[in-house]
N, C-alpha and C positions, 0 to 999 in steps of 0.2 A: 454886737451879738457874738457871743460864744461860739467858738466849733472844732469839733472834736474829731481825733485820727483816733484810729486803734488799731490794732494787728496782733496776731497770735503772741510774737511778741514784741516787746520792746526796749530798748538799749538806751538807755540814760547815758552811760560809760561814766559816770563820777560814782554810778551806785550798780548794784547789782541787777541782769536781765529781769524784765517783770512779765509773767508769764499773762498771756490776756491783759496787755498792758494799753492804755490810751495817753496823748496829751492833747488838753484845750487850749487854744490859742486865743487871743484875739486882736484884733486889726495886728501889728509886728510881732506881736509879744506872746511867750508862752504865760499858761497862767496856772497851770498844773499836769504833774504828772502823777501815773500810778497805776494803779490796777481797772479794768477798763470800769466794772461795776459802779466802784468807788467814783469815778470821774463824771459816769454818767448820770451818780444821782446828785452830785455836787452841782451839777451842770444841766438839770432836767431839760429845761428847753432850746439847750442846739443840737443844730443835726451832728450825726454821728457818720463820720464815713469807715465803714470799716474793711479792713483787708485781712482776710484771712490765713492763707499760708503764707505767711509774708513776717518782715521785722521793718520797724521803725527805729530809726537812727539819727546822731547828728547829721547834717547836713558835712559832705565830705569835705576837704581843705587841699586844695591844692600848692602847697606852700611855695611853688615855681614853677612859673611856664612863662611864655613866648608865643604869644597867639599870634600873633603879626605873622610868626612863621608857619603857620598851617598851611599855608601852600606850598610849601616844601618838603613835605613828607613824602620821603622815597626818591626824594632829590639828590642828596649827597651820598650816597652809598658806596659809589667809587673811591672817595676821597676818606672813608674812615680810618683807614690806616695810618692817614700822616692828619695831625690836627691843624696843624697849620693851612696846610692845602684845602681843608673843610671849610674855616674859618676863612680863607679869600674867597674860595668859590659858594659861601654864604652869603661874606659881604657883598659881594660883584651882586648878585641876585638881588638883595635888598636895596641895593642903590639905585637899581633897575626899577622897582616898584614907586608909582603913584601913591600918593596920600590914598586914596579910593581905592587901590589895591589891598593897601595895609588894613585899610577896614574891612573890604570884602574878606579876608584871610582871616583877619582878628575875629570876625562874625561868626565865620566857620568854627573856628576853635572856641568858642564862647559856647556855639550849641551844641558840639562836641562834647564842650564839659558838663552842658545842663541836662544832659541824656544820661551822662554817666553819675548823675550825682552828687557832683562835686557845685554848693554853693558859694566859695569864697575860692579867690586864686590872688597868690601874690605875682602879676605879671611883671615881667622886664621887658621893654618894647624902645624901640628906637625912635618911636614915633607916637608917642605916650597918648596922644590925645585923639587917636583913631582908637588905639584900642580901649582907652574909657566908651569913645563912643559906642563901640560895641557892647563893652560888659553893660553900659546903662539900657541901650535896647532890649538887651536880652534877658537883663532883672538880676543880673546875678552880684553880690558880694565882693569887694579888692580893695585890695591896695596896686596900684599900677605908678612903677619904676620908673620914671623918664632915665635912659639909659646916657651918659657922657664918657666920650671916648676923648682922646688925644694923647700919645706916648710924649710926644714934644713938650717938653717944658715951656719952651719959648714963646709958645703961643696957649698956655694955659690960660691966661688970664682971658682970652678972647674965646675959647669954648666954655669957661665959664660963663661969661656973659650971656654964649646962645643958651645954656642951658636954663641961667636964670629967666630968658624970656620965654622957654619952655615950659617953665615950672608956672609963670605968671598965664600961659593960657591954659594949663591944665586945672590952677584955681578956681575958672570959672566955671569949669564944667563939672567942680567937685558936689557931692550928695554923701546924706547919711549912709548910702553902701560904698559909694566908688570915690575911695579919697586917693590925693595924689601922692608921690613917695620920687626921691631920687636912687638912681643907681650908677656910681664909678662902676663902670665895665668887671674891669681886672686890673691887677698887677700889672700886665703887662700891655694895654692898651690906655694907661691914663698915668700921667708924668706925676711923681711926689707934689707938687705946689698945686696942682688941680686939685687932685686924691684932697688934701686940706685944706683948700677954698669949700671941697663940698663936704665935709665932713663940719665946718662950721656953719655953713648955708643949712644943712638937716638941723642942728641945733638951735640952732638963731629961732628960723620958720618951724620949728617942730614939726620936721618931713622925716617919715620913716624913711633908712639908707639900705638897699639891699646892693650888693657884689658878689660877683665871684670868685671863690677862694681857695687858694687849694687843691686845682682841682684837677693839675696832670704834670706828671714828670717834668715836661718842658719847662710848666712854669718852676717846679722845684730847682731847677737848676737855673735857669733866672732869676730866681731871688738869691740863691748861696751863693752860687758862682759865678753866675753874669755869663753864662753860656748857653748854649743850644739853638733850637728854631725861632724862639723868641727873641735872642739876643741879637742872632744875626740876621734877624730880619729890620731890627731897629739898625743896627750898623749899615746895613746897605741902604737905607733913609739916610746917613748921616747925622742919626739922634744918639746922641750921647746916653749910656747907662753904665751906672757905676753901682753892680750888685750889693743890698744892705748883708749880705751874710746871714741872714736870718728867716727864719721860717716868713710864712705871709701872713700869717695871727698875730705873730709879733711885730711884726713891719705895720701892721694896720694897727697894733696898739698905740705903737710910739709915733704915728700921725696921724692921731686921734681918731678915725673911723671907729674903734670900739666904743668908744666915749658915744656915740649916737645907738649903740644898744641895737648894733645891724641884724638883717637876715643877710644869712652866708650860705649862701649856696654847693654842695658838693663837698667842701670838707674833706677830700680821700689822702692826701698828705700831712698829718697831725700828728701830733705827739700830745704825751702826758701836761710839756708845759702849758700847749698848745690850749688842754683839756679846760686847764683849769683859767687863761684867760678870757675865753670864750663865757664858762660858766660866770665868772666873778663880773664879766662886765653887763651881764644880764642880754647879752648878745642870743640868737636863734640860729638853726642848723636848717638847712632845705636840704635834708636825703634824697638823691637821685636814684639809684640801685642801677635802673635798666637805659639810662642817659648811660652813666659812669663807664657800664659793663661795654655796651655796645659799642665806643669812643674809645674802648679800651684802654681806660682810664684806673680802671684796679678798683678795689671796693674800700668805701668807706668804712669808720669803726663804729656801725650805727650803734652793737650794742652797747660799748662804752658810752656814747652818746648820751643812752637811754641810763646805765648803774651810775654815771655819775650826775644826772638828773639833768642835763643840759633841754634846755628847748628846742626838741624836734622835730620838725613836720618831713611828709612828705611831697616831694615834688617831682611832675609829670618833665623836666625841664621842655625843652621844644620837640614836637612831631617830628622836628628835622633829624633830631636823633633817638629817638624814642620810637617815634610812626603811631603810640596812642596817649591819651590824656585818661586815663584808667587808671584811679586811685587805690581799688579793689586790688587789678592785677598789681600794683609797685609795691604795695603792702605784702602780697605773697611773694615777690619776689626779695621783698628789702628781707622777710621773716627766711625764705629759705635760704638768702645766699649768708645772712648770719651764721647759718647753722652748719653750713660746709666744715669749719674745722673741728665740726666737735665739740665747739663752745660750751662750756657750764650755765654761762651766761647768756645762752642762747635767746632769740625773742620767742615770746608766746603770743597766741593770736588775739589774747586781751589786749600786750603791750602795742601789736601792731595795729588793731581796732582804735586803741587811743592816742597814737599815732598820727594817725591819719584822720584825726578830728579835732581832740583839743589839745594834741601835739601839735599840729599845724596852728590851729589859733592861736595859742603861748609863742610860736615861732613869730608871727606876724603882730603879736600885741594885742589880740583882739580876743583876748581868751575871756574877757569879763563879759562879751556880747553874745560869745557864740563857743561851739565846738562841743558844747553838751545839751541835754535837755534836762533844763532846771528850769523852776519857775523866776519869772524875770527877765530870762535870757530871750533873745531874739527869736522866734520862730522858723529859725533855719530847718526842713529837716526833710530827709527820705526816706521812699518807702522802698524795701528791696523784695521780689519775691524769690521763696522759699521751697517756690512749688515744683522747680524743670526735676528732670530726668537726673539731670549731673548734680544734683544736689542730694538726693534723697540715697539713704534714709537720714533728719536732719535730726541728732541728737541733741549739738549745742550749736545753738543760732550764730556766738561769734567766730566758732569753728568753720561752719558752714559759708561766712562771709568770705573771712579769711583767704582757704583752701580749693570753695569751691564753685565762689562768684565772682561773676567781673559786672563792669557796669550796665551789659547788658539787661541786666537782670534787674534794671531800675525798671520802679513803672509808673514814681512820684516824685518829683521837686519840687520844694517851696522855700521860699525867701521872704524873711522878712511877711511871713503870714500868706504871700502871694507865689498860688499856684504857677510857674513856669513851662514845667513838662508834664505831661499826664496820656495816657493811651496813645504812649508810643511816639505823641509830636512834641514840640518845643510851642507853646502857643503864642509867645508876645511874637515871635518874627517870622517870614515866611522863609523856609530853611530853603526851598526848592532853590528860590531867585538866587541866592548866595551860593548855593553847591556849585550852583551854573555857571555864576561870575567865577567861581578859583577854578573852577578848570579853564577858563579862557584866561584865567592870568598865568595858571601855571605853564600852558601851552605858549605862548609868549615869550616866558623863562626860557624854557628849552628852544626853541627859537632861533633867539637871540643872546645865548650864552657865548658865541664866539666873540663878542665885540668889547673892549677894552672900556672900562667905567669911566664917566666923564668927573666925578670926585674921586680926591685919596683916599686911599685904603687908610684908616686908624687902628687898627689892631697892630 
């Protein structure tokens, strides 16, 4: 049986806003869009749910985040200064957490996301197969990262193997939303012979490869120079690095990671050559803005990004640096901090609207199912209202999105045909029991932060 949304208006994003616009869905799938009339007589007998001061839209994309770390939001604050110092006193935390922690955490940031709108998230998790458990709970949309660390060469062959049995329990828990994907850390926490154990492993099993890249001074100077906090952190392990001289786009060309057609997260160290092997190898961009900024990480070249037509979403990266999963607000931030220098090229709120939907989908591969509302396409989709105080008066709806909504202002999600969130609750899970468990883990954390990890540190 057919069933139809409608709203004042409606946002395709492949085509232009339709004023009084509807789409029919049924069971996953959309089955048309257009002007509401048009939909309704096409469709005489289903119900129509309609919203009126409000827009329908794709379903938003989270192209990176970290939900395992939701219980660390407002954790590391001290530590932002020095990244290195962030990244121990993150690891130390996570190694502290229970499997059942990782999920209570992962759960939190799932309904986080389904309140704010966001139907798909390409996650990175260290512990891959809690936070499937969560996104399947909670109905929503991924690709989820099993994350592989180890700087040691010497023992690559042996974290590949955990990771391979990583990957084999995350197979089973894979579904037509929540498929499994690998992710090499970084540069500077996973040894050249790993990095290309799993850059063949993604090819071999056709596992989407997500890393991070590019993404702060440090590492710039660990890949050129073989110096800084990353290098001498590897020296006082006793781990051999012999810097390649060359950017980290290039270093991941010529050991094959490009060749698996990755999501790159962060991206703020690039250049022109950089531009064009990311483009050429059909590679994707996870824009951070308000990660980047806060980490003091410098800003990416989103608009180049966007005029040389690269694949790019945006991305929440983790609460731990961030503190929200608001796809709304990173799009107003990624569109304002573009426009600081005065750029020509400036983004416009159409470019960041498509962005943050079937820019995130094209980043993650999954642009053929989702990221617009065409017919065919998967029923991903939100409703946002139009109606508060802070909005008005609303001339152009993507304007209004843009400028002067955040996720709040969600007051529908659906996946895959299937309502999630609605009047204000998240319905498949009880959010209460979960808010409750991360505050008893994150009080824990604090706790017990004095005490030395009983594993090594990999980064």
């Amino acid at each position: 049986m057919p069933l139809i949304y409608s709203a004042r208006w409606l946002l395709p994003v492949t085509s232009p806003p339709i004023d009084d616009g509807a789409v029919a869905i049924e069971g996953q799938t959309i089955l048309a869009v257009g002007q509401r009339a048009q939909i309704v007589t096409e469709f005489p007998d289903a119900p129509v749910n309609d919203f009126v001061d409000a827009a329908i839209l794709p379903g938003l994309v989270n192209a990176h985040s970290h939900l395992e770390l939701t219980v660390m939001r407002g954790f590391l604050e001290n530590e932002e200064g020095d990244f290195f110092a962030w990244l121990r006193k993150l690891t130390v935390a996570r190694l502290a957490m229970k499997n059942e922690d990782l999920f209570a955490s992962s759960m939190c940031g799932a309904i986080e996301a389904a309140r704010a709108g966001v139907t798909c998230l390409g996650d990175s998790s260290s512990s891959a197969v809690q936070s499937m458990r969560a996104l399947k709970e909670v109905g929503l949309r991924s690709i989820v990262y099993q994350e592989s660390f180890g700087p040691d060469a010497k023992v690559a062959a042996e974290n590949f193997a955990r990771l391979r049995d990583q990957v084999a329990e995350m197979r089973v828990l894979e579904t037509d939303q929540v498929r499994a994907g690998v992710s090499p850390h970084a540069p500077y926490t996973v040894s050249t012979p790993q990095l290309e154990m799993i850059a063949r492993l993604a090819i071999e099993e056709k596992l989407p490869l997500m890393m991070h890249a590019a993404e702060s001074e440090a590492e710039r100077l660990f890949m050129t120079e073989g110096r800084g906090a990353f290098a001498e952190g590897l020296k006082m392990r006793g781990i051999e690095w012999h810097a390649p001289g060359v950017s980290t786009i290039r270093y991941l060309e010529k050991h094959g990671v490009l060749d698996t057609q990755p999501l790159l997260a962060h991206c703020i160290n690039v250049d022109e050559a950089d531009f064009e092997l990311i483009k050429s190898a059909g590679a994707g961009v996870a824009h951070c803005p308000k990660s980047n900024a806060k980490l003091r990480h410098g800003r990416a070249p989103f608009p180049q990004f966007v005029t040389t037509r690269i694949n790019v979403g945006l991305g929440s990266d983790s609460v731990a640096s961030n503190n929200t999963c608001d796809i709304f607000e990173e799009a107003r931030f990624a569109t304002l901090m573009a426009r600081l220098d005065g750029n020509a090229d400036a983004i416009s709120p159409d470019q960041a609207l498509y962005t943050a939907t079937l820019g995130g989908a094209r980043a993650l591969g999954l642009d053929d199912r989702i990221g617009s509302l065409e017919e065919g396409k998967q029923a991903d989709l939100v409703v946002v209202s139009l109606a508060g105080s802070h909005q008005q008066p609303v001339s152009s709806p993507v304007d209004a999105l843009i400028f002067s909504s955040s996720g709040h202002d969600v007051i529908l999600t659906v996946v895959a045909g299937k309502v999630i969130y609605r009047d204000s609750h998240v319905i498949t899970v009880d959010e209460h029991d979960f808010l409750t468990r991360t505050q008893d883990i994150r009080s824990r954390l604090e706790h017990s932060g004095s005490h030395p990890p009983k594993k090594p540190l990999n980064f």
